[in-house]
C-alpha positions as CSV (number, residue, x, y, z in Angstrom):
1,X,74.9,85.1,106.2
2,X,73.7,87.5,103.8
3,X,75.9,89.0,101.2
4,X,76.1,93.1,102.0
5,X,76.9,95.7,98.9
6,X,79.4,97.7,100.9
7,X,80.7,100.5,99.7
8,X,84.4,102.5,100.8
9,X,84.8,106.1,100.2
10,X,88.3,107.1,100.8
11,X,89.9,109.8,98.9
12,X,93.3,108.0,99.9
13,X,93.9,104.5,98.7
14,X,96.4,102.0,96.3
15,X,98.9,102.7,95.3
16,X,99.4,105.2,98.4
17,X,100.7,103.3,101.3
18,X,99.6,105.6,103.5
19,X,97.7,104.6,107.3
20,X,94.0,105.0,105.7
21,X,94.7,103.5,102.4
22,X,96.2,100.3,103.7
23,X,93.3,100.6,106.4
24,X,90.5,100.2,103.2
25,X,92.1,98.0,101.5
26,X,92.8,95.5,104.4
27,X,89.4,95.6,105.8
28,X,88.1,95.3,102.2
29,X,90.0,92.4,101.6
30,X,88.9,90.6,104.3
31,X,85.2,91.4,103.9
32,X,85.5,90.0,100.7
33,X,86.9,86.9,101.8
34,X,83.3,87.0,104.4
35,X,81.5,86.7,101.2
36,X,80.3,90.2,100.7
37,X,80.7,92.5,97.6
38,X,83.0,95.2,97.6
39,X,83.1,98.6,95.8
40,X,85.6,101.2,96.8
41,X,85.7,104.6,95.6
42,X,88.5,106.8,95.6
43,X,89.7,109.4,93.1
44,X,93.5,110.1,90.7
45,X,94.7,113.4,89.9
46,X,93.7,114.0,86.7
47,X,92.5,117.0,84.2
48,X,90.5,114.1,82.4
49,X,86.8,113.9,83.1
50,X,86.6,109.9,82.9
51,X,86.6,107.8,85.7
52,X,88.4,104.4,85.8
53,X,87.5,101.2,86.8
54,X,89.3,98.3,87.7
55,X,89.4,95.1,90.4
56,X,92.0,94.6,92.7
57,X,91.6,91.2,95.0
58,X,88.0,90.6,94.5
59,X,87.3,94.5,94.9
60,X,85.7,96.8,92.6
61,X,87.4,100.4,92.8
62,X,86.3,103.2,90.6
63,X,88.3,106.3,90.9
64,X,86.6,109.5,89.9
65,X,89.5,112.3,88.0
66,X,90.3,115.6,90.4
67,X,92.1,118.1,88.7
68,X,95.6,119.3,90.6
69,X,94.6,122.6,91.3
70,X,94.8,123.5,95.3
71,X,91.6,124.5,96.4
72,X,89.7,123.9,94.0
73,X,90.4,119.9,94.0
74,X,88.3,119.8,97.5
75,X,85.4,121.2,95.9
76,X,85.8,119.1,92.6
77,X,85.9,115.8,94.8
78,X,82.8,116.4,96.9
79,X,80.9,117.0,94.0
80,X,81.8,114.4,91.6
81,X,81.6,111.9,94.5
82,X,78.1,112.8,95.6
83,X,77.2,112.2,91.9
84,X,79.2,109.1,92.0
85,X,77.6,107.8,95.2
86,X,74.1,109.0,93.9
87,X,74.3,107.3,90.7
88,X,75.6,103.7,92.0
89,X,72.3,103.9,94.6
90,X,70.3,104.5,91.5
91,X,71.5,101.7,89.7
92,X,72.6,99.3,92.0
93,X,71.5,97.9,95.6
94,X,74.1,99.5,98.2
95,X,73.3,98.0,101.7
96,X,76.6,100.0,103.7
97,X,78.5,103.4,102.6
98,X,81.6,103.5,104.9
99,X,83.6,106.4,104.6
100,X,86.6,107.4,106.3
101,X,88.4,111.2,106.6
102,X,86.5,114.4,108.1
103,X,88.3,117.1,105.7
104,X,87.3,115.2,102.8
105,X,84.8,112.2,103.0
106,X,82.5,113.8,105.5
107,X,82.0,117.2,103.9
108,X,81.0,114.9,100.5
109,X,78.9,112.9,102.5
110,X,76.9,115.4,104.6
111,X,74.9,116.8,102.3
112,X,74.3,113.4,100.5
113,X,70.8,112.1,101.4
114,X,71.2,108.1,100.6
115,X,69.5,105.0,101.2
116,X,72.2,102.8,102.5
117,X,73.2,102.6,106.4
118,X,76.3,105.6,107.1
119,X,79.4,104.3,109.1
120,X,82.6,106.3,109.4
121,X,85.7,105.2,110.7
122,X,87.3,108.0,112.8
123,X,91.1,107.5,111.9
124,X,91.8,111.1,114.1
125,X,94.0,113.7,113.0
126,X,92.2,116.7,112.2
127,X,89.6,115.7,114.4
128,X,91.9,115.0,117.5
129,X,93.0,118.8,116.5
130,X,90.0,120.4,116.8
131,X,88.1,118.8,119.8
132,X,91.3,119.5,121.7
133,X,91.2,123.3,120.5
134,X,87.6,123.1,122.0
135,X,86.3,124.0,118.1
136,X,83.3,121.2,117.8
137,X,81.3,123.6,116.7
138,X,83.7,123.0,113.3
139,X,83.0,119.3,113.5
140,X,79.6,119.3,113.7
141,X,79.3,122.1,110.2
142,X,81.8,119.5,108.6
143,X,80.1,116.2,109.2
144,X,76.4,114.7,110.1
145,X,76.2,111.8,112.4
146,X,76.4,108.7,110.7
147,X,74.4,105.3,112.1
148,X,77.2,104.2,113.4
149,X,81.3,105.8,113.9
150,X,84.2,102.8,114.5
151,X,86.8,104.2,116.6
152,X,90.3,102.8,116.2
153,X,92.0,103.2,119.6
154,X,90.0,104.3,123.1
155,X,91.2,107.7,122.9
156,X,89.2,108.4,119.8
157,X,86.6,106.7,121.1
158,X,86.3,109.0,124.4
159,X,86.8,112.2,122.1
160,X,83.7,111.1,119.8
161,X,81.2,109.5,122.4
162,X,81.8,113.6,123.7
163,X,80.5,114.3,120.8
164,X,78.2,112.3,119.3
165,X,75.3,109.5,120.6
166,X,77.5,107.0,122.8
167,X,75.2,104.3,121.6
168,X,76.5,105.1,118.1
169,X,79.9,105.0,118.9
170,X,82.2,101.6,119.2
171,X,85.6,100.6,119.6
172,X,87.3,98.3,117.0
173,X,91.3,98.5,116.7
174,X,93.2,98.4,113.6
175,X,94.6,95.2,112.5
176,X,97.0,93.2,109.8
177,X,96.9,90.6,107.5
178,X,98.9,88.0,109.6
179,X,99.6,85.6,106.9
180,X,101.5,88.8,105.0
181,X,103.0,89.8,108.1
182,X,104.6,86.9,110.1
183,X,108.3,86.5,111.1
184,X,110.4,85.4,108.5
185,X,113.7,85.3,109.5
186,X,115.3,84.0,106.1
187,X,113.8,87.3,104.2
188,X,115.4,89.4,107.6
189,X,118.9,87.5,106.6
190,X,118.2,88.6,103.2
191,X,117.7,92.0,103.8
192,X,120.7,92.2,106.1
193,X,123.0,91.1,103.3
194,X,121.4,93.6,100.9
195,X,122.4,96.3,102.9
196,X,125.6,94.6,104.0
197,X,124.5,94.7,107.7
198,X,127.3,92.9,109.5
199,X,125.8,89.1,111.1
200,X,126.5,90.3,114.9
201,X,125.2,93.6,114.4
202,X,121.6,93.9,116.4
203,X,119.4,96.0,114.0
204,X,117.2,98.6,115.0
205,X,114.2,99.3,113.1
206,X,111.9,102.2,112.3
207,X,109.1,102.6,108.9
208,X,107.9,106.0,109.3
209,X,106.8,109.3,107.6
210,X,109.5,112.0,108.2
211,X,107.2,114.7,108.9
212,X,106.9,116.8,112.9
213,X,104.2,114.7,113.6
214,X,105.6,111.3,113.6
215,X,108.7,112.5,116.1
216,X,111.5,111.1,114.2
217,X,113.8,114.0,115.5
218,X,113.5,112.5,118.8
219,X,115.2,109.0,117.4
220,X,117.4,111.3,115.3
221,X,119.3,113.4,117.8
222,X,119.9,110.0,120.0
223,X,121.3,107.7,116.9
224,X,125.1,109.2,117.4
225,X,124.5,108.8,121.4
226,X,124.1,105.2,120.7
227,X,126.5,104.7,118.2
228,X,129.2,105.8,120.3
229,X,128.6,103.7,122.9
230,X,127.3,100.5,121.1
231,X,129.9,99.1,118.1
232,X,127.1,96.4,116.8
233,X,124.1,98.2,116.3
234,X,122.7,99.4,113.1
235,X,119.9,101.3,112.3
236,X,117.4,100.8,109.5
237,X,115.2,103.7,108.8
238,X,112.7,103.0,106.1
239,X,109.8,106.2,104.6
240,X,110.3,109.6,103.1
241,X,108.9,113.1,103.5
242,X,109.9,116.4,104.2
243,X,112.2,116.0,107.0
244,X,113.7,113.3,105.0
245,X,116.5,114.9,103.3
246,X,117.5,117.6,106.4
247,X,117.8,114.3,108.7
248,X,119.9,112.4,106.2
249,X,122.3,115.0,106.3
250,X,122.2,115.9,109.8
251,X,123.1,112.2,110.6
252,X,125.7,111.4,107.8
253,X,127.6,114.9,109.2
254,X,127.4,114.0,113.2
255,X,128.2,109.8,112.3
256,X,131.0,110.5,109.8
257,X,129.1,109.0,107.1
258,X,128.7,106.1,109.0
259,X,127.7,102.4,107.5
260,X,125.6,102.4,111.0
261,X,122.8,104.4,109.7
262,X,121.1,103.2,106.5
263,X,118.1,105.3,105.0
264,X,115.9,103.2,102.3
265,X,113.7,105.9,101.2
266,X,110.3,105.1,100.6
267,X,109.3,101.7,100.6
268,X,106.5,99.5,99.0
269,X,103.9,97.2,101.6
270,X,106.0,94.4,100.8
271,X,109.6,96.3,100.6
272,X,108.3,97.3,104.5
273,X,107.6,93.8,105.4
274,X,110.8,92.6,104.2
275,X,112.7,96.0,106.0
276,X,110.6,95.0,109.7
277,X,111.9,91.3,109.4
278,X,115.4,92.2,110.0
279,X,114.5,94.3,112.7
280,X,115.9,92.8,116.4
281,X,114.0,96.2,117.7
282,X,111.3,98.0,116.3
283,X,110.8,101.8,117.3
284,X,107.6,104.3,116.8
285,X,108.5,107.4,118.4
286,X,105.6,109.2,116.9
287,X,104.0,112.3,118.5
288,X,100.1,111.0,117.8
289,X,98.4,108.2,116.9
290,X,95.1,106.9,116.4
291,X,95.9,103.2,115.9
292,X,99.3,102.6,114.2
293,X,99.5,100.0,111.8
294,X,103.1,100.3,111.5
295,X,103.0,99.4,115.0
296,X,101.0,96.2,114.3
297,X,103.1,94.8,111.2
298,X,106.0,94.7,113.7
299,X,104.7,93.0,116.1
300,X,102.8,90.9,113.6
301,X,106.1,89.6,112.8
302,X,107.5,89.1,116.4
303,X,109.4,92.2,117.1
304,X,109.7,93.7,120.4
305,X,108.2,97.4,120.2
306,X,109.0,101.1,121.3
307,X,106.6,103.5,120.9
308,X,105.6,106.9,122.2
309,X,102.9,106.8,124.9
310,X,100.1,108.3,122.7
311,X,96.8,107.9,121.0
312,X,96.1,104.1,120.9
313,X,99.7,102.7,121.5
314,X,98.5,102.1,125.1
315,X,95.6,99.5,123.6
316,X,97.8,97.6,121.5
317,X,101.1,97.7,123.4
318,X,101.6,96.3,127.2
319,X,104.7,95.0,128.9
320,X,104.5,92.0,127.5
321,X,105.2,93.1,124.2
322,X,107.0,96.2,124.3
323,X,108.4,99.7,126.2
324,X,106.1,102.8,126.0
325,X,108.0,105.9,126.5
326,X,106.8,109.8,127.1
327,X,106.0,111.4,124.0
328,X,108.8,114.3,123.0
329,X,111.6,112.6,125.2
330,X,114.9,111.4,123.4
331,X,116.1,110.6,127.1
332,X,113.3,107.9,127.8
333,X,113.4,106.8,124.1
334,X,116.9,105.9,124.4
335,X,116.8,104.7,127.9
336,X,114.0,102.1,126.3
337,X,116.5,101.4,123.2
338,X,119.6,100.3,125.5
339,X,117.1,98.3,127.8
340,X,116.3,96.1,124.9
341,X,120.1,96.0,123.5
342,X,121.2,94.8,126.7
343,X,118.8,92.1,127.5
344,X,118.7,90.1,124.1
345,X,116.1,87.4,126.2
346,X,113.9,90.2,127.0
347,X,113.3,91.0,123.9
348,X,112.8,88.1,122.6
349,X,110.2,87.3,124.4
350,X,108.5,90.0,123.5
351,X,108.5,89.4,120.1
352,X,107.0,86.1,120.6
353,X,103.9,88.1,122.9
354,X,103.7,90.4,120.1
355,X,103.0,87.9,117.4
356,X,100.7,86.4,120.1
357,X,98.8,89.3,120.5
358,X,98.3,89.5,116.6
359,X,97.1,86.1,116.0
360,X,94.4,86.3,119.0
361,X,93.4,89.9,117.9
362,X,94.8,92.5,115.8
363,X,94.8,90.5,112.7
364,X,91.7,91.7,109.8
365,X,90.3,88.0,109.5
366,X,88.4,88.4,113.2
367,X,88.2,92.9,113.2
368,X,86.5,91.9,109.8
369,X,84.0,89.9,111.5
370,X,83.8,92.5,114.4
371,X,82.9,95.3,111.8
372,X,80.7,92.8,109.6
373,X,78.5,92.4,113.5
374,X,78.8,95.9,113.9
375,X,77.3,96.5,110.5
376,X,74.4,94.2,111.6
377,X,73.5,95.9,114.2
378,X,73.2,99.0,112.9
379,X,69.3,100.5,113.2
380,X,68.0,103.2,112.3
């Protein structure tokens, strides 16, 4: 096999812990580990005009400086990118640029004329948001079509073959590393005693932004529901944003302040695997997805799943392995939650499909080698 140059461009990346950052990094990883070289490029929030360069696992990542100022940071970035991106194909053999976001990466990248083959990964959001307004007229002035566009969960791919040459477009899920993510159940214990979780207590589990999007509220109004009903259940809610602090309070009010209900704030990667190993449930009740990766460290270490019925949830969760519920529905969410409580065999057994499911799939080592084909095959 022949070693590639492949390049990342994604604005978001480490230290974030954000879906597309941990999505670069993974798959970066792993190609490294196929033998290839790996440059990423990102950018830091900085007045400064220098950018910085450093390795991380075998990867090169140069970060270019984007001053804080709103607006004008968009512009700055696409700029100093394309000179970025311009320069290393001057200097430096670049076989693949894959790049990642449509607000950010595919504006830089569609007036960039390069050499090297164009893939973009099409992680959703805003995109999702405009085809579904019927404004593709907006996609097409933000991006060109790229050789090739890697589409996380079948939804995506169904909205972009719409849009762009079928023939271009290909399914490939997101994964996780599944020798960082495996059950562990002395780190769960260890957890549980850190947050003085009582030994009969079945923990429910939930790593998630705080934000409209990501549904919490429909987990949050049902939490007292089941605490008043179920003595030895505790909930473990693990992220930040701005719903954050209006939930902690609407839940320490209705619960009495109760022990029940434990909020860690935001977490590191490994804070979240240690958090999701003392998990007995694991629920997602998130309003859109395009391929959770949340989703996937769960069941990467054997947890039963509950997750709204949206975006790619469908292609990585089956009744095997979890309980998909209607999207916007605190009923059905906590019908799904008391079906699990009260069959502790059930569950069980679908943690141990879940990990299955992982280890014959979802896992970066093999989507590594999918994308590394796909990458192959590229013509143009």
């Amino acid at each position: 096999m022949k070693q590639k140059h492949i390049v990342m461009v994604s604005h978001d990346f480490l230290p974030n812990i954000g879906g597309i950052a941990v999505y670069v990094y993974e798959l970066s990883k792993a190609l490294v580990a196929r033998g290839h070289r790996l440059t990423v490029l990102s950018q830091y929030r900085s007045f400064s005009t220098k950018k910085t360069v450093e390795e991380i696992d075998g990867i090169q990542v140069i970060r270019i400086p984007i001053a804080p100022i709103k607006k004008w940071d968009d512009v700055q970035y696409r700029k100093r990118m394309r000179q970025l991106i311009t320069e290393l194909e001057a200097t430096d053999s670049v076989d693949i640029i894959h790049w990642q976001t449509l607000n950010k990466d595919a504006q830089m990248m569609r007036d960039l004329d390069v050499q090297a083959l164009e893939v973009y990964t099409n992680h959703l959001s805003w995109f999702r948001m405009l085809y579904n307004e019927g404004n593709t007229a907006k996609i097409y002035a933000l991006m060109k079509e790229p050789d090739v566009i890697i589409c996380p969960s079948r939804e995506v791919e169904t909205m972009t073959s719409d849009l762009f040459h079928q023939a271009r477009t290909v399914y490939v899920p997101n994964g996780v590393d599944e020798q960082e993510f495996y059950p562990n159940s002395k780190i769960g214990q260890e957890v549980r005693e850190q947050y003085r979780i009582a030994e009969q207590d079945t923990v429910i589990v939930s790593t998630n932004r705080m934000e409209p999007v990501k549904g919490m509220r429909y987990l949050m109004d049902i939490i007292p529901n089941i605490l008043k009903t179920r003595s030895n259940v505790t909930f473990l809610i693990a992220g930040d944003g701005s719903q954050y602090p209006m939930f902690q309070a609407e839940i320490t009010k209705k619960t009495n302040s109760s022990a029940k209900v434990i909020f860690t704030g935001r977490l590191t990667n490994q804070e979240v695997k240690r958090v999701i190993n003392a998990a007995d449930i694991y629920v997602q009740p998130s309003l859109m997805e395009g391929c959770s990766i949340a989703i996937i460290e769960a069941m990467a270490c054997g947890k039963p799943v509950i997750a709204a019925n949206v975006g790619g949830n469908p292609d990585i969760i089956s009744d095997e392995t979890g309980i998909l519920v209607p999207p916007k529905s605190a009923e059905a969410l906590q019908t799904a939650i008391y079906e699990c409580l009260d069959d502790p065999n059930k569950r069980q057994q679908m943690g141990i499909e879940s990990r299955k499911r992982v280890e014959q799939h979802l896992n970066w080592r093999q989507l590594a080698q999918e994308i590394d084909h796909i990458y192959d095959s590229v013509k143009r």
